[in-house]
Short mmCIF file of the C-alpha atoms (twelve columns), coordinates in Angstrom:
data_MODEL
# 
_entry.id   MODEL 
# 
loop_
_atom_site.group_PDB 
_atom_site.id 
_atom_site.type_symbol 
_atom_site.label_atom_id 
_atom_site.label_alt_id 
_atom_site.label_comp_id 
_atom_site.label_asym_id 
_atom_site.label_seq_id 
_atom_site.Cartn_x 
_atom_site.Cartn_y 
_atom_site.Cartn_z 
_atom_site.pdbx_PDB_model_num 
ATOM 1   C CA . UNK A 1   0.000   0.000  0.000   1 
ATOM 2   C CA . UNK A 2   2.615   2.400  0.896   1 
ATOM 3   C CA . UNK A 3   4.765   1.386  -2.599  1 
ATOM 4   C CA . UNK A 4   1.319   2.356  -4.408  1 
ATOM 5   C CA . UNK A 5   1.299   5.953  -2.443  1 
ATOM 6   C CA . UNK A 6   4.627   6.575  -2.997  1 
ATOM 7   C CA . UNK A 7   4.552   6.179  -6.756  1 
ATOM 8   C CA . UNK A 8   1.275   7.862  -7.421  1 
ATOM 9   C CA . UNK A 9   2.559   10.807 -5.809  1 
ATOM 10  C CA . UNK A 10  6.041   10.329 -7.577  1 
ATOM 11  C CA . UNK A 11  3.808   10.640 -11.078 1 
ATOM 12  C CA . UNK A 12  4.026   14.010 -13.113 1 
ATOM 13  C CA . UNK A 13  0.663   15.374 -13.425 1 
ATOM 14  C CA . UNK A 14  0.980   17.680 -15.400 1 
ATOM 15  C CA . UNK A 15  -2.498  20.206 -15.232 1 
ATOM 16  C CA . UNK A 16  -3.826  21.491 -18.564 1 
ATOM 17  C CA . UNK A 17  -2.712  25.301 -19.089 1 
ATOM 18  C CA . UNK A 18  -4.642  28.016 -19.750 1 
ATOM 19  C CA . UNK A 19  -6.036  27.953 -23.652 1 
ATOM 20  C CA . UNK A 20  -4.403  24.560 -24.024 1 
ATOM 21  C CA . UNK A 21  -7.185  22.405 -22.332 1 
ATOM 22  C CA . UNK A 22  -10.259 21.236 -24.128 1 
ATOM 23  C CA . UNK A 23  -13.661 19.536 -22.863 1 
ATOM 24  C CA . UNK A 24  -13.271 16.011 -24.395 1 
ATOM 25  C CA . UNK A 25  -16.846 15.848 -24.931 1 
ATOM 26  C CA . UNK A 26  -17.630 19.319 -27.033 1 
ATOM 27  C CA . UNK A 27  -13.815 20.841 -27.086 1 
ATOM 28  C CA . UNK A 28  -14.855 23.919 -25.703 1 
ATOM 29  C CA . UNK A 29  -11.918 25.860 -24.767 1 
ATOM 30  C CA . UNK A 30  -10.400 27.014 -20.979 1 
ATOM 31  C CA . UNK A 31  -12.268 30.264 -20.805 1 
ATOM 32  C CA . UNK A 32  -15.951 29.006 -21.638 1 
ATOM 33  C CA . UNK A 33  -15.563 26.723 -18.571 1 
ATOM 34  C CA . UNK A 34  -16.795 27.389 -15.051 1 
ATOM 35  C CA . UNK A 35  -14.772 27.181 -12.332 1 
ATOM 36  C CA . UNK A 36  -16.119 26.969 -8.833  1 
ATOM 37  C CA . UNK A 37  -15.507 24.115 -6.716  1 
ATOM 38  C CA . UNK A 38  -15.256 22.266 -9.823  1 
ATOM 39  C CA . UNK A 39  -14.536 23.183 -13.876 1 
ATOM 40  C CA . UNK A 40  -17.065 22.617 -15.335 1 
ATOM 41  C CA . UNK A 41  -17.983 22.882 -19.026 1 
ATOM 42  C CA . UNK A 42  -20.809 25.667 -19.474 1 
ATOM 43  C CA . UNK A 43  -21.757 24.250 -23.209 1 
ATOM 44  C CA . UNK A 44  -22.422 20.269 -22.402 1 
ATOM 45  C CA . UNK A 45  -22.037 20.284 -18.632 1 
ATOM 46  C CA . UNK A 46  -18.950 17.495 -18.108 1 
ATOM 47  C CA . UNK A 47  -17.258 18.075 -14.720 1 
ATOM 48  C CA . UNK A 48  -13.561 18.715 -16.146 1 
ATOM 49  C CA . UNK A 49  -11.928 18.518 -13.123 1 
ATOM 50  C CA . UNK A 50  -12.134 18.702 -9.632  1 
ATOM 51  C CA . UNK A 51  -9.910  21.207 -7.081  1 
ATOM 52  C CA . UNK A 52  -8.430  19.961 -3.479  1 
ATOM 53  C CA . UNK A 53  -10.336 21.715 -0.637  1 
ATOM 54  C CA . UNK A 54  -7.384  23.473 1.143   1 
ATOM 55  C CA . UNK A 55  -10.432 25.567 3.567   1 
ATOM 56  C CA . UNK A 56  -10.472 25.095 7.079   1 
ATOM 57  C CA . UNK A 57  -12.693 21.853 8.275   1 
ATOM 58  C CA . UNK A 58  -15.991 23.187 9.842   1 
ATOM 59  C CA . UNK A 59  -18.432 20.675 9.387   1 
ATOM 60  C CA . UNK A 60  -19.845 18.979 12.135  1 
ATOM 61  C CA . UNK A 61  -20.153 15.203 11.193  1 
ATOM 62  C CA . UNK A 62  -21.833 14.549 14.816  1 
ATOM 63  C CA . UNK A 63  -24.411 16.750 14.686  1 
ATOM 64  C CA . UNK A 64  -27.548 14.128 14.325  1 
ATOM 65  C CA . UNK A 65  -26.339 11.591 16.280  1 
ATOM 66  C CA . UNK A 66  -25.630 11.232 20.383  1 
ATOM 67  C CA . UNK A 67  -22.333 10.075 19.839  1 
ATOM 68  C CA . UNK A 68  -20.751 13.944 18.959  1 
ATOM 69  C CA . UNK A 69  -18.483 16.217 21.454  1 
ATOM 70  C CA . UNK A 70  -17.499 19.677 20.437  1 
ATOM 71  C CA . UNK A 71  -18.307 20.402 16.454  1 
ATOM 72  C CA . UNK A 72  -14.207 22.635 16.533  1 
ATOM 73  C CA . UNK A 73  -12.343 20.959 13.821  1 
ATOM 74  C CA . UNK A 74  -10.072 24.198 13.296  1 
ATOM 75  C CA . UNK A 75  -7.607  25.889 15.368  1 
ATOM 76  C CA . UNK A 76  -8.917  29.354 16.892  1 
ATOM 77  C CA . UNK A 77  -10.244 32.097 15.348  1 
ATOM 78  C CA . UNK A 78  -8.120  33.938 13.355  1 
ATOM 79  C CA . UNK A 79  -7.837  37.614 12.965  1 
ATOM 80  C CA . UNK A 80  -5.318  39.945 11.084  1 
ATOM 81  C CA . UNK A 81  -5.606  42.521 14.646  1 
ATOM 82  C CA . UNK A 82  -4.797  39.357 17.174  1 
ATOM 83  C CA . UNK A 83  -1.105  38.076 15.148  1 
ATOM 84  C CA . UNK A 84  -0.212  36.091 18.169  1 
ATOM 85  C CA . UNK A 85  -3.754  34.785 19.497  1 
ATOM 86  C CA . UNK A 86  -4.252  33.756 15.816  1 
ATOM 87  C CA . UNK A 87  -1.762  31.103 15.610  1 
ATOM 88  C CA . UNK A 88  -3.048  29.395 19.179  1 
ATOM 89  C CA . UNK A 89  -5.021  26.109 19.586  1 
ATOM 90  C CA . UNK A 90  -8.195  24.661 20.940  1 
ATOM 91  C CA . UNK A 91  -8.091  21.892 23.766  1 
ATOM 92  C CA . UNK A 92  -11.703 20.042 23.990  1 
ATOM 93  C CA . UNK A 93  -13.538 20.105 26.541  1 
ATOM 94  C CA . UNK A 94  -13.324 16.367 28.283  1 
ATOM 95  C CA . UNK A 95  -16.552 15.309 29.060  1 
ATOM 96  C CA . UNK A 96  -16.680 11.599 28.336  1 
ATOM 97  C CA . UNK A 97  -13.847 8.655  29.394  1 
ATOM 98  C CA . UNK A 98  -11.415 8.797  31.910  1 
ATOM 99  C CA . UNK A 99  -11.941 9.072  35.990  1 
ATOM 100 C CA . UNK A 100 -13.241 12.162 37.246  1 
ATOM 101 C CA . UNK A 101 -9.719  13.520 38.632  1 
ATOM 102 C CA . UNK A 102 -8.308  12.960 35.046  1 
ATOM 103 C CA . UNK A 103 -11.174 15.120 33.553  1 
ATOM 104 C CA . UNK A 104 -10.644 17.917 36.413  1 
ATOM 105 C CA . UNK A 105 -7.076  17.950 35.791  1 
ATOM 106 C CA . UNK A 106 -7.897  18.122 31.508  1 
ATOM 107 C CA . UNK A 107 -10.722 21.172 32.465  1 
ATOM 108 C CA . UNK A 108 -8.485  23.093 34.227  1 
ATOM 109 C CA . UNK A 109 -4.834  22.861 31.986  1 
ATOM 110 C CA . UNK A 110 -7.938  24.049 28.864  1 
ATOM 111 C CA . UNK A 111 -8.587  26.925 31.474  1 
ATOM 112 C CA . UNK A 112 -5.069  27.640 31.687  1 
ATOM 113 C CA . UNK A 113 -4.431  27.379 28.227  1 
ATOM 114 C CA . UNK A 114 -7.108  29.417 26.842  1 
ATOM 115 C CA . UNK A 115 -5.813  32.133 29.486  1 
ATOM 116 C CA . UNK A 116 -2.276  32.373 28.202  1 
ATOM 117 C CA . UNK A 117 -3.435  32.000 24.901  1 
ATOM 118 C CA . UNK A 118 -3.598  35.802 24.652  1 
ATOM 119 C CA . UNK A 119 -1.172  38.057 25.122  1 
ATOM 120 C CA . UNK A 120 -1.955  41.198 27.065  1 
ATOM 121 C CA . UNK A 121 -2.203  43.785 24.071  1 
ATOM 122 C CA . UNK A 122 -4.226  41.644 22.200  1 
ATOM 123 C CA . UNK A 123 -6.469  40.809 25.572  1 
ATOM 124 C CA . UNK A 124 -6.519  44.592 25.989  1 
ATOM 125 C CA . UNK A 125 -8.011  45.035 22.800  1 
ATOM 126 C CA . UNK A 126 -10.592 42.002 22.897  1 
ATOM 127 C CA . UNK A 127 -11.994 43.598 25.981  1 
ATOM 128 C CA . UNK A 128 -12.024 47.016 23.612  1 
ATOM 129 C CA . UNK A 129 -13.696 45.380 20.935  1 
ATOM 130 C CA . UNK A 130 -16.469 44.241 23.496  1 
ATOM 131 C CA . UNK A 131 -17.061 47.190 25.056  1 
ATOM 132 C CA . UNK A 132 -17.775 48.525 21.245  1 
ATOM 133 C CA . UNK A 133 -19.715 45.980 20.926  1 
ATOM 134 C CA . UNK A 134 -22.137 46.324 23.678  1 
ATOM 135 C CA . UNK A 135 -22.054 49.884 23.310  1 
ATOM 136 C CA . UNK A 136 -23.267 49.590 19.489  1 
ATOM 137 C CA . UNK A 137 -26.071 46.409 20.511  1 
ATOM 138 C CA . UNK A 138 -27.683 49.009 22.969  1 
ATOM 139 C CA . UNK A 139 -27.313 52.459 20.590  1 
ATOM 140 C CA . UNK A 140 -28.400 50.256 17.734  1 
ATOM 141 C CA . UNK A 141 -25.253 51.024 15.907  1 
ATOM 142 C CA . UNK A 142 -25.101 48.861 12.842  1 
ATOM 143 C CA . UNK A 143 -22.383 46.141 12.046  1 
ATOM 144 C CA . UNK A 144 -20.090 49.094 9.750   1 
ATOM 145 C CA . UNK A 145 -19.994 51.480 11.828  1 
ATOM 146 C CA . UNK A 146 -18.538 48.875 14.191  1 
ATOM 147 C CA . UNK A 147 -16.601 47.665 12.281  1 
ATOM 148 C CA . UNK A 148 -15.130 51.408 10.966  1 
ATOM 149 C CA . UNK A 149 -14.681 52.222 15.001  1 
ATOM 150 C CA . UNK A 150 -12.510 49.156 15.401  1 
ATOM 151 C CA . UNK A 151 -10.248 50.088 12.424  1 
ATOM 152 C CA . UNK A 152 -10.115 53.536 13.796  1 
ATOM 153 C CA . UNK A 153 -9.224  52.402 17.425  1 
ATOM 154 C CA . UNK A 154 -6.144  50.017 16.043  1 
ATOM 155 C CA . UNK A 155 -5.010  53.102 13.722  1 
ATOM 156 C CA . UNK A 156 -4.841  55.222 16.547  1 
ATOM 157 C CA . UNK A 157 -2.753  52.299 19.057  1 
ATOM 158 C CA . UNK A 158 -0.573  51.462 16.197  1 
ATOM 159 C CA . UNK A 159 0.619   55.225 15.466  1 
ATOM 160 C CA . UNK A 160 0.898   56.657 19.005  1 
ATOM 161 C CA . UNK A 161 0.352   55.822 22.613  1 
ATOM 162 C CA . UNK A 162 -0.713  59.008 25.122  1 
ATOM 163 C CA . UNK A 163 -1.535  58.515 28.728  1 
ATOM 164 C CA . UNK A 164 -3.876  60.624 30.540  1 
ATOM 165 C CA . UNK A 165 -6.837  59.882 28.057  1 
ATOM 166 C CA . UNK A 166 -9.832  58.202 29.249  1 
ATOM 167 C CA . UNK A 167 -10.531 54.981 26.806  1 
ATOM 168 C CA . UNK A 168 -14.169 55.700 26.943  1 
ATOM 169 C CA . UNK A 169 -13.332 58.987 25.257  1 
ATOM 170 C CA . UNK A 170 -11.000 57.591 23.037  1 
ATOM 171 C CA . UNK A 171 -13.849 55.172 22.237  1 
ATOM 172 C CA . UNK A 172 -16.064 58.068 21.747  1 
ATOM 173 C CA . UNK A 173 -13.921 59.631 19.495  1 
ATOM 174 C CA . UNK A 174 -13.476 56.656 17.167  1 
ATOM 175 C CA . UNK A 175 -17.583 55.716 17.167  1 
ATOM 176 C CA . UNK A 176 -18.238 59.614 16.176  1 
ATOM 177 C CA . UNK A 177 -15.623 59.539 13.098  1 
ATOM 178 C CA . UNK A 178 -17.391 56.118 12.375  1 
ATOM 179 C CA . UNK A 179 -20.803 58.002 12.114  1 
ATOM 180 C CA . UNK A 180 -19.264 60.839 10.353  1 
ATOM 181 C CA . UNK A 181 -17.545 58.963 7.569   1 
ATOM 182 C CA . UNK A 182 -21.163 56.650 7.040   1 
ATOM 183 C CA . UNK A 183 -22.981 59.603 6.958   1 
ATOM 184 C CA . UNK A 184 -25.100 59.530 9.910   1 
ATOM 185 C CA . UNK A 185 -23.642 61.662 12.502  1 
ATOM 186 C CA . UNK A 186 -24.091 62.508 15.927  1 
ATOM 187 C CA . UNK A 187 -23.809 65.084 18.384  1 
ATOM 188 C CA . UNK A 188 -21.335 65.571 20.852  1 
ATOM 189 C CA . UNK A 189 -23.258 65.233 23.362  1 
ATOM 190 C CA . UNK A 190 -25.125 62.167 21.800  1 
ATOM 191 C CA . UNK A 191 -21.746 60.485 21.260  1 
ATOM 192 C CA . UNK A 192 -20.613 61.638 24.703  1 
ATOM 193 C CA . UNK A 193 -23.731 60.212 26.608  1 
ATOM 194 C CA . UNK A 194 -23.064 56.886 24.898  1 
ATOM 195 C CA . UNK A 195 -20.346 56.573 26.580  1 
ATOM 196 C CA . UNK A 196 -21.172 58.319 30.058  1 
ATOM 197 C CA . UNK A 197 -18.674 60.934 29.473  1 
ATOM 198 C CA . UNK A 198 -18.428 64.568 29.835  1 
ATOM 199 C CA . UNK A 199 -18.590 66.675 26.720  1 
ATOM 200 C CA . UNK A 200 -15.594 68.426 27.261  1 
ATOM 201 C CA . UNK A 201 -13.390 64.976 27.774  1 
ATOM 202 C CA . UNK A 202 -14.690 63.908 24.519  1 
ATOM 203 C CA . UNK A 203 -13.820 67.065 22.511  1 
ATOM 204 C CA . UNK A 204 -10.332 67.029 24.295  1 
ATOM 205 C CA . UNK A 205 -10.071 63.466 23.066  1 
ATOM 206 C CA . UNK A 206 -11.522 63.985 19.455  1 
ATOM 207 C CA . UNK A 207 -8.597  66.672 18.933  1 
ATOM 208 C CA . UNK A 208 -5.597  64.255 20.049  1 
ATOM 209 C CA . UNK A 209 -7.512  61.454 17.363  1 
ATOM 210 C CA . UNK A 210 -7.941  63.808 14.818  1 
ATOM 211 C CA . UNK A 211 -4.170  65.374 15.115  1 
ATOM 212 C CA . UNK A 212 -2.574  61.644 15.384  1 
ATOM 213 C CA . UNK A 213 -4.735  60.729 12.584  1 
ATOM 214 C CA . UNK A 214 -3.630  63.252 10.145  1 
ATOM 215 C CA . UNK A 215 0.427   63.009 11.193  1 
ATOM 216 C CA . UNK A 216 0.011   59.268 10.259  1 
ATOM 217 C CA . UNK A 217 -1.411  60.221 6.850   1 
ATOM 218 C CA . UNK A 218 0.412   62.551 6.240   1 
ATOM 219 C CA . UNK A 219 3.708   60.253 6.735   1 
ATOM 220 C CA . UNK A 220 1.689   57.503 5.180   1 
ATOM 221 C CA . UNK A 221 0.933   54.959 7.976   1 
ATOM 222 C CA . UNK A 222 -2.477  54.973 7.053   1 
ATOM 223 C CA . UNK A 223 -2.368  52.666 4.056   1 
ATOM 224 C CA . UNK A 224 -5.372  50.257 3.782   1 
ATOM 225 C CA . UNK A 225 -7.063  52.472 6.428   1 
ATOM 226 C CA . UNK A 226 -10.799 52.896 5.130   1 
ATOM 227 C CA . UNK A 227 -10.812 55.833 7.430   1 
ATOM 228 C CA . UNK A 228 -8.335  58.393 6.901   1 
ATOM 229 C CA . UNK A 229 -9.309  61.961 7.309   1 
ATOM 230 C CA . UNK A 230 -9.632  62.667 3.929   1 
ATOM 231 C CA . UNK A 231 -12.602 60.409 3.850   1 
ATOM 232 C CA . UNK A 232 -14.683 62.199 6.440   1 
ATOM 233 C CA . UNK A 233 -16.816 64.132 4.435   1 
ATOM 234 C CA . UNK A 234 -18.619 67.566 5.838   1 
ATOM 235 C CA . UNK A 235 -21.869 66.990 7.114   1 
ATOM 236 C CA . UNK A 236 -25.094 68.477 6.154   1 
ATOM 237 C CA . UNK A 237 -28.403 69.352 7.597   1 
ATOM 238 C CA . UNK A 238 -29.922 65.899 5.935   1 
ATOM 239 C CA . UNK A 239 -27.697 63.921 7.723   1 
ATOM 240 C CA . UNK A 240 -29.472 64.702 11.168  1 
ATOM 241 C CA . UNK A 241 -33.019 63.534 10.422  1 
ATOM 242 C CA . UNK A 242 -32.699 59.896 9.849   1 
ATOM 243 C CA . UNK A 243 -32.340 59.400 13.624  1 
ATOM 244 C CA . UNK A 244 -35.015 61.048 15.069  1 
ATOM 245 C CA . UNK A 245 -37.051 60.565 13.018  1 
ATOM 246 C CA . UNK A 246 -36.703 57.206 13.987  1 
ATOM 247 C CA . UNK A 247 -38.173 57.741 17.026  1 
ATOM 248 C CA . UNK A 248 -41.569 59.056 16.107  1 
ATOM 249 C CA . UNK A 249 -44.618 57.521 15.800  1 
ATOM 250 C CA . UNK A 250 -45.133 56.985 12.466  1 
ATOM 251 C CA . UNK A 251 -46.036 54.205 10.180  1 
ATOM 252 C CA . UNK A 252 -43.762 51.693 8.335   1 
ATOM 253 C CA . UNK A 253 -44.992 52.895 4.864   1 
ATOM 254 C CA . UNK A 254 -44.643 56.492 5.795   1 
ATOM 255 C CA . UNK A 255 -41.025 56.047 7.254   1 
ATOM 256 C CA . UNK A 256 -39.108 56.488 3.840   1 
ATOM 257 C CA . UNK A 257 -41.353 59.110 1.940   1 
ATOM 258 C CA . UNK A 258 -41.407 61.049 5.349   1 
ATOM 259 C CA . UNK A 259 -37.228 60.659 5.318   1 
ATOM 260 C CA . UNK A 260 -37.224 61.493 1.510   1 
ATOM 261 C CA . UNK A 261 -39.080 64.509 1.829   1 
ATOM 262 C CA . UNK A 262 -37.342 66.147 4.572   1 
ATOM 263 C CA . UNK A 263 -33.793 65.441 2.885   1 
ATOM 264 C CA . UNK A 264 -35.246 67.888 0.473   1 
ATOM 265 C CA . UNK A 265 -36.190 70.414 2.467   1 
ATOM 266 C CA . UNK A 266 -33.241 70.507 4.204   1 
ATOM 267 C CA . UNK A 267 -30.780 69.974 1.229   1 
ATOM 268 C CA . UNK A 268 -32.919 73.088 -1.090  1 
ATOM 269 C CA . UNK A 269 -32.828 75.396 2.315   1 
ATOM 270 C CA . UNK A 270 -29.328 74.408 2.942   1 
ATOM 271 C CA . UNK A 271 -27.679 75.294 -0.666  1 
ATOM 272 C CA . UNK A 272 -30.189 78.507 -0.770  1 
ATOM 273 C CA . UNK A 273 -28.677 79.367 2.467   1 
ATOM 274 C CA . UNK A 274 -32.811 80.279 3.713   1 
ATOM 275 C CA . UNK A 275 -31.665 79.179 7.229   1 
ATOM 276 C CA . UNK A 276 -27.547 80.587 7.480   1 
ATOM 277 C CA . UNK A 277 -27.369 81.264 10.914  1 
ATOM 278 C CA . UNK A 278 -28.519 78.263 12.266  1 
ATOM 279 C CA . UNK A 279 -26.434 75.142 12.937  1 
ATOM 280 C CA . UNK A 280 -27.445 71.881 10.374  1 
ATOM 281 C CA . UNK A 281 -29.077 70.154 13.468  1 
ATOM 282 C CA . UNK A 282 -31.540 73.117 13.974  1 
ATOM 283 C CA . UNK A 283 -32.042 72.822 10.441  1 
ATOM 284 C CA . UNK A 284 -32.830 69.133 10.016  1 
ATOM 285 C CA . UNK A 285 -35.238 69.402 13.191  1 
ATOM 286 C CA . UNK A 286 -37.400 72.259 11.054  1 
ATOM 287 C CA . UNK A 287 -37.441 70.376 7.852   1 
ATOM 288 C CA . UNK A 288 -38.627 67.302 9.763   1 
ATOM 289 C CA . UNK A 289 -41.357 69.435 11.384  1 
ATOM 290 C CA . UNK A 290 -42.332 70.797 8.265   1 
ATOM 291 C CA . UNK A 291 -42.374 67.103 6.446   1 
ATOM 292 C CA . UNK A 292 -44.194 65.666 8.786   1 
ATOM 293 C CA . UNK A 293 -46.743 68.290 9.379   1 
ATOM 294 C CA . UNK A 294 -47.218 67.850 5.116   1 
ATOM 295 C CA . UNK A 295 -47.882 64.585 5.280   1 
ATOM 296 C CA . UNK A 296 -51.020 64.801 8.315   1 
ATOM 297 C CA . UNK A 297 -48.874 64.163 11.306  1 
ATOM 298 C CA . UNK A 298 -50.619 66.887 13.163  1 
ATOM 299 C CA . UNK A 299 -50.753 65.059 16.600  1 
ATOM 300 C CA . UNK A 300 -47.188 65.306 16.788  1 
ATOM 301 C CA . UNK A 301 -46.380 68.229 18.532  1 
ATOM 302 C CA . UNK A 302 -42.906 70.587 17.672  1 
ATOM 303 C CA . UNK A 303 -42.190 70.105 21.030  1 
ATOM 304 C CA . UNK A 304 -42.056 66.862 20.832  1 
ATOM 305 C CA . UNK A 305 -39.367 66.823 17.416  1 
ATOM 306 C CA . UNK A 306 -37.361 69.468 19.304  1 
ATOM 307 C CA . UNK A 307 -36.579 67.240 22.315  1 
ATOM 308 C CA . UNK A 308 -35.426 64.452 20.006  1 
ATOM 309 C CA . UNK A 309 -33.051 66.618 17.847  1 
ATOM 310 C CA . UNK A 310 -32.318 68.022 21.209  1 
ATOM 311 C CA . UNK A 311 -32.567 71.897 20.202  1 
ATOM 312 C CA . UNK A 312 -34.604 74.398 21.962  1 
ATOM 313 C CA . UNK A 313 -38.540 75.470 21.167  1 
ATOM 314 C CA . UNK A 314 -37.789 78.888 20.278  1 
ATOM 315 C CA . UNK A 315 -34.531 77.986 17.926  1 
ATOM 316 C CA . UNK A 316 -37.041 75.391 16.217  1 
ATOM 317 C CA . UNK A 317 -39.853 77.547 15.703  1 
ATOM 318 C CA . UNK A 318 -37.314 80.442 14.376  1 
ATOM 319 C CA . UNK A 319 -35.664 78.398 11.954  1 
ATOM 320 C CA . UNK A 320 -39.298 76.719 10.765  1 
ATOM 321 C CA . UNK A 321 -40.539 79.580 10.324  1 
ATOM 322 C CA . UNK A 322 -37.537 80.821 7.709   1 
ATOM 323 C CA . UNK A 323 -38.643 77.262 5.813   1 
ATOM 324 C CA . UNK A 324 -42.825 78.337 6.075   1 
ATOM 325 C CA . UNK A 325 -42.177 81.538 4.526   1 
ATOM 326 C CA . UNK A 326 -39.908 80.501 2.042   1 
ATOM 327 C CA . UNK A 327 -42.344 77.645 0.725   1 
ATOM 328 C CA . UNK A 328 -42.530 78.756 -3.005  1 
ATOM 329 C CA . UNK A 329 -38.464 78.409 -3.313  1 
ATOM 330 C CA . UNK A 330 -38.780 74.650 -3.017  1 
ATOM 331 C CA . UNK A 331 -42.009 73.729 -2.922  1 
ATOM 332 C CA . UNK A 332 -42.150 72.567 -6.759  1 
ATOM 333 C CA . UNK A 333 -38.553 70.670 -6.614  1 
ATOM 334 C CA . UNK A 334 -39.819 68.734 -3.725  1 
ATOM 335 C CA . UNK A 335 -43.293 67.990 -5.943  1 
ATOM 336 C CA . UNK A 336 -45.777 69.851 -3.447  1 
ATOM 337 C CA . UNK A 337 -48.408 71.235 -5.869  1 
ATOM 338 C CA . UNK A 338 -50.455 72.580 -3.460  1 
ATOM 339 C CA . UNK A 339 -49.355 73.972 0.118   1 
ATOM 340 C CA . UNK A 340 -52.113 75.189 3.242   1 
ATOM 341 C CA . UNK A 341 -51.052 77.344 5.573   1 
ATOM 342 C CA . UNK A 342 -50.382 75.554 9.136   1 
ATOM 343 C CA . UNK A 343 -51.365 77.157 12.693  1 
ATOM 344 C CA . UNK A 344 -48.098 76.860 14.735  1 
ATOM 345 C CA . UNK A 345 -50.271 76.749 17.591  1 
# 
């Protein structure tokens, strides 16, 4: 048996070039074939040839039976941001065989095992990575933005290291250039509260990200980086009404022609400058009033959309005002044939 191994795999297989090969059942060529797990010929179907599986082994072969342990076939996980952790291995769990002080003894060198099986920096940022994580499940942060934050966070540790920072406002920091660069920003103060910080601990920390950011650019550290600060794009009034609007109680249907509409108010008053001296917040939080109140959402109350967008009453009612009078500058781009007048009572 061993002779017959050792001279198949002494045999020169040679494997059919590119343009060479032909199906032998229609001679179609190399590049009308299909190649997947297997080349196969798109014109009569024949299975050409078939490629070695060199993926990791996840199936679970035990799975409808009594007879299975634990379905890891694989090493641990492996991640380009844990290098060390990556290369580690996975002791099973000893459930079965064996007296009971052999299966203690097996429990606790796994224990021990899976404890030194991170380093610190890497279990410094695992507990980092959680702490985003729980942060985005209960913000309802979706999986990019995460994702973005993370990147962010290992830019920042891999170009400079500066005591006297909190972590939770270097975390805030990251998660608000996350929302920035998606388009869907927040506050400050939103981005602060997340995080049970004070505002002025976040700003101090947003400046030292921002300024380490742009040195590593600019001495090009940053390559691969999704999020360098040439990415971050300015944000606009439009930007602010996805959120809180969110919030209200409207229907499912309405949701997106609601969202659509305001986005045009907001974007029209925004390059016609009808609303300059207010900030884009204030602005989003008018054309929202003023979109919803188009579409019959009379019950809700400005008060009401002013305590979401967190912006006073009076700066509200100022700035949707500016919009109200202003109707007939984009009232036709936004398709609103005819407008009534609305009591701001």
């Amino acid at each position: 048996m061993n002779e017959y191994l050792e001279s198949a795999w002494a045999e020169n297989h040679q494997v059919p070039e590119k343009g060479v090969a032909s199906c032998p059942t229609c001679e179609s060529k190399f590049e009308d074939w299909e190649h997947l797990d297997v080349s196969t010929c798109l014109g009569c179907g024949t299975v050409i040839s078939r490629c070695l599986d060199l993926t990791a082994e996840y199936r679970y072969f035990s799975q409808d039976d009594r007879g299975g342990g634990d379905p890891c076939r694989v090493g641990a996980p492996q991640d380009n941001r844990f290098p060390e952790s990556s290369l580690g291995t996975v002791i099973l769990p000893t459930q079965h065989g064996g007296s009971a002080n052999c299966r203690w003894s097996m429990n606790k060198i796994r224990r021990y095992h899976t404890w030194n099986m991170l380093p610190y920096k890497e279990r410094n940022l695992l507990h980092v990575f959680e702490t985003l994580q729980i942060t985005a499940s209960n913000q309802g942060l979706d999986t990019g933005i995460l994702d973005l934050a993370k990147e962010y966070y290992v830019a920042l540790t891999a170009n400079c290291q500066k005591r006297g920072l909190s972590r939770s406002a270097i975390l805030a920091s990251c998660v608000f250039s996350a929302l920035k660069q998606v388009g869907q920003p927040r506050k400050p103060k939103d981005v602060a509260d997340m995080f049970n910080i004070k505002t002025s601990d976040f700003t101090k920390a947003f400046k030292y990200v921002q300024e380490v950011l742009a040195l590593a650019h600019q001495k090009g550290h940053l390559k691969g980086f999704s999020g360098s600060p040439s990415a971050i794009q300015s944000t606009r009034a439009s930007h602010y009404i996805a959120h809180p609007l969110s919030k209200l109680p409207l229907k499912r249907s309405e949701f997106t022609i609601v969202l659509i509409l305001a986005t045009k108010i907001a974007d029209i008053s925004e390059d016609k400058s009808l609303c300059a001296e207010h900030m884009p917040p204030s602005l989003a939080a008018a054309a929202l009033t003023e979109a919803v109140r188009l579409k019959g959402y009379k019950d809700i109350s400005m008060e009401s959309i002013a305590t979401l967008c967190n912006v006073s009453s009076g700066t509200l009612l100022k700035c949707w005002k500016r919009i109200d009078e202003s109707r007939k500058s984009w009232a036709e781009e936004c398709g609103i044939v005819q407008v009534e007048t609305v009591d701001t009572k």
